[in-house]
C-alpha positions as a printed Julia matrix, in Angstrom:
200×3 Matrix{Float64}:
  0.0    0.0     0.0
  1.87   3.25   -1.4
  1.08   6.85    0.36
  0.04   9.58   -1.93
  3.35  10.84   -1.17
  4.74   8.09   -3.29
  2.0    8.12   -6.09
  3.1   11.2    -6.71
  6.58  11.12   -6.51
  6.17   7.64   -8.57
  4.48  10.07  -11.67
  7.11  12.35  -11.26
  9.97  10.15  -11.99
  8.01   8.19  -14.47
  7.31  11.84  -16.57
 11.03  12.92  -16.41
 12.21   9.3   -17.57
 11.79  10.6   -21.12
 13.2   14.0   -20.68
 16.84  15.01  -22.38
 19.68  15.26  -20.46
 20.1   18.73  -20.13
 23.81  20.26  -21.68
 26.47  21.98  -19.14
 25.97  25.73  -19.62
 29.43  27.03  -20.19
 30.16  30.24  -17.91
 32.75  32.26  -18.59
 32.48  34.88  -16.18
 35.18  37.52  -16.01
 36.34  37.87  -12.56
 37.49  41.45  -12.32
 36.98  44.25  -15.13
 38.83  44.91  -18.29
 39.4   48.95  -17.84
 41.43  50.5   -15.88
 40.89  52.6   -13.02
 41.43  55.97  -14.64
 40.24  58.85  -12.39
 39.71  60.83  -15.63
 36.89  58.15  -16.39
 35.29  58.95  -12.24
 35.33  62.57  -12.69
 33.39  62.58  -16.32
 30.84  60.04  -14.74
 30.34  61.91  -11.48
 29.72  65.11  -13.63
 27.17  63.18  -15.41
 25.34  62.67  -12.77
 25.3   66.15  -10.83
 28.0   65.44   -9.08
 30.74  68.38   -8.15
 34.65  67.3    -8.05
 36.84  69.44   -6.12
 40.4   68.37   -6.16
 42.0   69.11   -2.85
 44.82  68.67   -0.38
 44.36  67.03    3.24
 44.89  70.06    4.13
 42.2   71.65    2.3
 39.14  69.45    3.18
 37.95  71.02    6.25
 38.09  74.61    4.69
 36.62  72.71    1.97
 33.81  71.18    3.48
 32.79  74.27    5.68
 31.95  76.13    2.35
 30.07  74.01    1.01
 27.6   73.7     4.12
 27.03  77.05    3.21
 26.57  79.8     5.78
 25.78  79.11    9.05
 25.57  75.2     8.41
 26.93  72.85   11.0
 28.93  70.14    9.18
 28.36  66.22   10.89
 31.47  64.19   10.65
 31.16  60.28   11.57
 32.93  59.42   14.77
 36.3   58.07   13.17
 37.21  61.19   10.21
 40.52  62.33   10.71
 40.62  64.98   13.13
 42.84  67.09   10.47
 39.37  66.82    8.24
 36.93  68.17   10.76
 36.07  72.07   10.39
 35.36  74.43   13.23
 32.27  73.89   15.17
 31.47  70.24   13.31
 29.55  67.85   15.22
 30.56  64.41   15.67
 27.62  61.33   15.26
 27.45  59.63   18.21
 24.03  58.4    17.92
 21.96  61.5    17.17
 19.02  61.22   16.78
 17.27  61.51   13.24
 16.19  65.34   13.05
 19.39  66.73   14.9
 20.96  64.71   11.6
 18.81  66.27    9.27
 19.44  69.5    10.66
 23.34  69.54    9.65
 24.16  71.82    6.75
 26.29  69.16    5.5
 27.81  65.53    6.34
 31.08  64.95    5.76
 33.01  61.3     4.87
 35.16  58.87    3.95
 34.75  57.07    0.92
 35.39  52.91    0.82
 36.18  53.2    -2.47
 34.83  54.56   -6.14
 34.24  52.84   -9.62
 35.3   54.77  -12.27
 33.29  53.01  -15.23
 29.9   53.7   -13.5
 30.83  56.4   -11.3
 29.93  55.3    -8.13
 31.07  55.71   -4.2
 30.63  53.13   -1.74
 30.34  53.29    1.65
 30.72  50.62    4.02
 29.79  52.28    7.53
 33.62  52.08    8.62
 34.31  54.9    11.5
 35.3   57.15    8.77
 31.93  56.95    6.77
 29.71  56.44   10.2
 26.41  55.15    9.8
 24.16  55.1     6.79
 21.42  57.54    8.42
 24.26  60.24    8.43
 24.57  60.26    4.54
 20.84  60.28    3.62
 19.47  63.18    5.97
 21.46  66.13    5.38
 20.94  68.13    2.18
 24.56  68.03    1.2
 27.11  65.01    1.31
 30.63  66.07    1.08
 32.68  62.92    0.28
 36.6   62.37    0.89
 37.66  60.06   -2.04
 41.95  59.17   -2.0
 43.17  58.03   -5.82
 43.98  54.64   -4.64
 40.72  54.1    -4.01
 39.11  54.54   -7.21
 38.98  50.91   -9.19
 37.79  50.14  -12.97
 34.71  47.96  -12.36
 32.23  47.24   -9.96
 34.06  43.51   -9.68
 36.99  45.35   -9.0
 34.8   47.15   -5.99
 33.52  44.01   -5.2
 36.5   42.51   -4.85
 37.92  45.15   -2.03
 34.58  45.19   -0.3
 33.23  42.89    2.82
 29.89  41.58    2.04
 29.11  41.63    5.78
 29.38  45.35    5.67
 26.43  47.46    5.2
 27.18  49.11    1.89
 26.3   52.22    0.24
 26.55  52.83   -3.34
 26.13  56.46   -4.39
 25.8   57.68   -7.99
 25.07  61.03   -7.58
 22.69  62.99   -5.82
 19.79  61.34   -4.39
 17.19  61.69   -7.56
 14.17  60.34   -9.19
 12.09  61.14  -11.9
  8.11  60.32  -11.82
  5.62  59.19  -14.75
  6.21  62.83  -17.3
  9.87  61.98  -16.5
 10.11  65.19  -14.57
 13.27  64.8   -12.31
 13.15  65.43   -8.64
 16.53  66.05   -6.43
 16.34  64.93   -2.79
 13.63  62.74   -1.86
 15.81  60.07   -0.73
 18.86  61.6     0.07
 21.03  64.04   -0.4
 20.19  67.04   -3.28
 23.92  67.66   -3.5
 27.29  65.43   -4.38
 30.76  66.93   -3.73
 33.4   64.59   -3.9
 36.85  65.77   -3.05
 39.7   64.24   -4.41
 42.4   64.1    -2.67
 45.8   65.47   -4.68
 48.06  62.13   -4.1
């Protein structure tokens, strides 16, 4: 006496008895990217998407980012930025809550690293980069990007990255267009980019 369990399985096997043997799919998948890392490449890609590139010293950045807050705007800084990076008066995250966050003129980071081909930053919530809330509240996102940083591909990004991390992958200011394709900056994030490049 067989269960229905086994009637069924019995019909199964007896209906795939006839099928083909299906052929090994060949997969030939390139492991890391064919371009090169060309910070030429970055720059064109962040400017296509609204993105401003300021090339600056480590010297520089905290002057840097203190303009760009604009006047009167308190800059956030995650926990771990280089002291040398912080401007006058910044605030440091140390688990503010959401509308002191929004309230910063700007946030200033770290990058994880950049791919040049689709002109993209990640961030991977290391103490230089902070927590993800940081970059998606304030109206401007200053980002600290070093040359060594920025790879060809996103397999080359991949590649550098820990999948445990929380990542962030920023191409551009935040942006989205709705149904007459009329674009709309900051509902998500961020309305402005900067990205400052530090001169190696």
């Amino acid at each position: 006496m067989s269960s229905s369990r086994e009637l069924i399985l019995d019909r199964i096997r007896a209906a795939l008895r006839d099928a083909p043997v299906a052929g090994e799919v060949p997969r030939e998948y390139r492991p890391a990217g064919t371009g090169t890392a060309d910070l030429d490449v970055l720059i064109d890609r962040l400017a296509d998407y609204k993105a401003e590139v300021h090339r600056v010293s480590a010297g520089e950045v905290a002057a840097t980012a203190a303009r760009l807050a604009g006047v009167g705007g308190a800059v956030l800084v995650p926990p771990g930025l280089p002291l040398q990076w912080r401007p006058e008066g910044a605030f440091a995250d140390d688990g503010l809550a959401p509308d002191r966050i929004a309230s910063a003129g700007a946030v200033l980071t770290a990058a994880a690293v950049a791919v040049a081909e689709t002109g993209t930053i990640v961030l991977d919530a290391s103490p230089d980069q902070g927590r993800r809330i940081i970059t998606l509240l304030p109206d401007v996102h200053v980002c600290v990007l070093r040359p060594d940083q920025v790879v060809a591909s996103v397999p080359d990004a991949i590649a550098r990255l820990d999948p445990r991390r929380p990542l962030t992958w920023i191409s551009g200011p935040s942006a989205t267009s709705d149904i007459e394709l009329n674009r709309v900056e900051g509902v998500h994030g961020p309305r402005h980019l900067h990205v400052l490049i530090l001169d190696s």
